[in-house]
N, C-alpha and C positions, 0 to 999 in steps of 0.2 A: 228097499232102502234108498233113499235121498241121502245124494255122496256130491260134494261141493272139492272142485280141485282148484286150488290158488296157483297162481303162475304171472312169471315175470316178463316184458320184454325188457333182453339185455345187449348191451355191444357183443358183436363176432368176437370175440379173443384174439383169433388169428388176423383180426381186422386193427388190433389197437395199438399205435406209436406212442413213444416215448418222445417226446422234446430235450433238446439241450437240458433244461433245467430241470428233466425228470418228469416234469405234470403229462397229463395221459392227454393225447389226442383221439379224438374220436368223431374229429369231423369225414374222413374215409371209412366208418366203418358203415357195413350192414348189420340190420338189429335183427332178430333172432327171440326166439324161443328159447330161455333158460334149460340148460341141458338136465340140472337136478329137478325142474317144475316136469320136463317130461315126465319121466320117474313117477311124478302125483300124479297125474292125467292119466298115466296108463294103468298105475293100481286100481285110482277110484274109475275105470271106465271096467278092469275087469270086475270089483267087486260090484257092481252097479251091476253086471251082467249074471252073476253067478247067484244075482239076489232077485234079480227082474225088477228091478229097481231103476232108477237115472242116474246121468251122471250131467253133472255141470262145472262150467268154471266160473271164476270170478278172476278178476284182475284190477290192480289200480296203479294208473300213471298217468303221463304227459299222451301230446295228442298222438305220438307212433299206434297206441291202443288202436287207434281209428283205422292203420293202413289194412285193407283190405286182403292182404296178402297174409299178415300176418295172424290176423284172423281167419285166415280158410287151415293156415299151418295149426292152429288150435283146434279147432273143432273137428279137425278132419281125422282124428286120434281116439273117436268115439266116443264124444260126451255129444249131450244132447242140445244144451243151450249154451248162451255164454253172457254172463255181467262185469261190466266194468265202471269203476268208475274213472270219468276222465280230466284231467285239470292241470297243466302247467306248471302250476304248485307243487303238482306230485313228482314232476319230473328229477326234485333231487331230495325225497321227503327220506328218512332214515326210516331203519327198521321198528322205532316206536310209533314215528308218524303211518308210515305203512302199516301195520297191524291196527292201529286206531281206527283208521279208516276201513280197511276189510272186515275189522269185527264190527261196525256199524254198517255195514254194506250186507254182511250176513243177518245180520236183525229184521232184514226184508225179503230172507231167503227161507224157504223150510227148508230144513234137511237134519240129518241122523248122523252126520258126520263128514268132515271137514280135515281135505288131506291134502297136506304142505310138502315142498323139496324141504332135504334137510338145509337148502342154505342158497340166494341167490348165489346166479352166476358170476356177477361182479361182486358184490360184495361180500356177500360168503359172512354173514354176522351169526346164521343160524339161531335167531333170535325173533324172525317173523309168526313164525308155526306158536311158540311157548308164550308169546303174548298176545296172539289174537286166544289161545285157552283161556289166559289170565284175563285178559278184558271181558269174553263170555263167560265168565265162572265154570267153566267147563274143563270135566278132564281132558289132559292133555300127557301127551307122552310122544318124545322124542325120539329119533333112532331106529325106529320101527322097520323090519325086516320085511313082514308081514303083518297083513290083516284078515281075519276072517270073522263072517257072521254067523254065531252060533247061538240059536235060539233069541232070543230078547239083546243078545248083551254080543259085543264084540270081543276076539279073542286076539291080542297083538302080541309078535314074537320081537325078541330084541336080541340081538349075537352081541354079548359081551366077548370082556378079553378072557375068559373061563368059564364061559357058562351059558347055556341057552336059557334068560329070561321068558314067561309068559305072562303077559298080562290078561286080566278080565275087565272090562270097563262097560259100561252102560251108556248107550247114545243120549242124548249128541254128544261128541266128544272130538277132538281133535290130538292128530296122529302128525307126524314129521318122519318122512319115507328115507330110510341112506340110499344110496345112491345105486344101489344093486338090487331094490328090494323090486323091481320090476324091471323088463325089457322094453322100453319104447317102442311102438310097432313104428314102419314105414308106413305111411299112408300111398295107399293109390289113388289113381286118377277119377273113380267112382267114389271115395272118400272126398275128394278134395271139390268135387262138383257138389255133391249131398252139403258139404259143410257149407257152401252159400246162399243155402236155402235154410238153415237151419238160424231161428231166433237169436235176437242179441240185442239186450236188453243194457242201455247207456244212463248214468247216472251222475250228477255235475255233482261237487262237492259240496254245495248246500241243502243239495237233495240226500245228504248221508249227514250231514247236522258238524260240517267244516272238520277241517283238519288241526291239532292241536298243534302246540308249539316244541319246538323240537328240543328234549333235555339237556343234551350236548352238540358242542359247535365244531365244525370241521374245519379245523385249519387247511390241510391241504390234503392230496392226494398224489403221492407220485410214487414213482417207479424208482427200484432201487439203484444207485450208483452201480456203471459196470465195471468190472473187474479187469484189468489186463493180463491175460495169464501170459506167464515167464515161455510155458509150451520146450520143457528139459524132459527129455525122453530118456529113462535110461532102460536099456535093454540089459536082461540077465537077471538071476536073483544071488548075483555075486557081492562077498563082502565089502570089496567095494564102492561099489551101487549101493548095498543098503546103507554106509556111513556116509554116503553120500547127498541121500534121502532122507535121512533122520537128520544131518548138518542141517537143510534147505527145511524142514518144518521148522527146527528150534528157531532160526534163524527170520522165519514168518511171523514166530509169533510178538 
């Protein structure tokens, strides 16, 4: 089975400032591997494996794609090749613009299925996975715990809040992993050597037929106003302390 894993490069988190006026800084940070695109990489590297099968990625953004570093951090998690597309453009393209493109990036890939994080790491729309399905015509299904191949057809599990879902579905298809639904392995130092010998196949935006125009416009992005807490300790669960505690909520709200 031909297994295609999508993934982001995103800011550190522990790397991102807030400004006076809220808007994010992100000129100190280091960029990174999206912690929920692990998660894909590691399912489609094990199911690739448990199929004798490949495993590949695909990716699309601005020129970070290109840092060397960051590509050995991908490929060195057990897929076999790696696609990206690369373009400037992409560097602040939304989750319709992003899907557009990766589902015309996969038009040049074979494969039997196509496994998304449930949701980048910054922005976390959870909406990349369910529209590169919708642009391929292809079943897709989100939330997915598990995958497996059983016979011709795929078998995906989904943990509801009552109920273990299973689904059956027929390749190609595309799946959206939560965030548990695998363990990322650590790469070693004989992974991270192999992964720079390993194919990586670049593609400019006109070589995927351009990027469309974006539905909605983002006015800003900032960090939430901080809060100053009062920091009133009261020791005891005497009464009162509690009339004391119940005054200082009503009195918040």
């Amino acid at each position: 089975m031909n297994i295609v894993a999508c993934y982001k490069i995103v800011p550190d988190a522990q790397d991102i400032e807030a400004g006076a006026d809220g808007a994010l800084r992100l000129d100190r940070a280091q960029w990174v591997l999206g912690e929920y695109d692990l998660v894909a990489i590691e399912a489609a590297a094990q199911l690739a494996a448990a199929t004798d099968g490949s495993a590949v990625l695909l990716s699309a953004g601005g020129e970070k794609l290109n840092d060397t570093k960051l590509v050995k951090a991908a490929l060195s998690r057990g897929a076999d090749e790696l696609y990206r597309v690369v373009d400037p453009a992409l560097e602040d393209a939304d989750a319709f613009q992003t899907a557009s493109v990766l589902a015309a990036a996969l038009r040049k890939i074979d494969f039997d299925l196509v496994v998304c994080g449930e949701g980048s790491a910054d922005r976390y729309s959870q909406q990349v996975g369910l529209l590169v399905g919708a642009l391929l015509g292809l079943p897709v299904v989100n939330a997915a715990g598990s995958v497996r191949a059983e016979g011709g057809a795929l078998s995906v599990e989904r943990v509801l809040e009552n109920e273990v879902e299973v689904l059956e579905i027929a390749p190609p298809a595309v799946v959206s992993m939560t965030s548990d639904a695998a363990l990322p392995r650590i790469p070693q130092l004989k992974d991270i050597l192999a992964a720079g010998k390993k194919p990586v196949t670049t593609w400019s935006l006109d070589e995927v037929g351009g990027m469309p125009e974006s539905p909605v416009e983002t006015v800003s992005v900032k960090a939430p106003a901080s809060i100053a807490r009062k920091g009133i300790v009261l020791e005891g669960a005497t009464d009162e302390n509690i009339g004391e505690l119940v005054s200082g909520i009503r009195a918040s709200r």
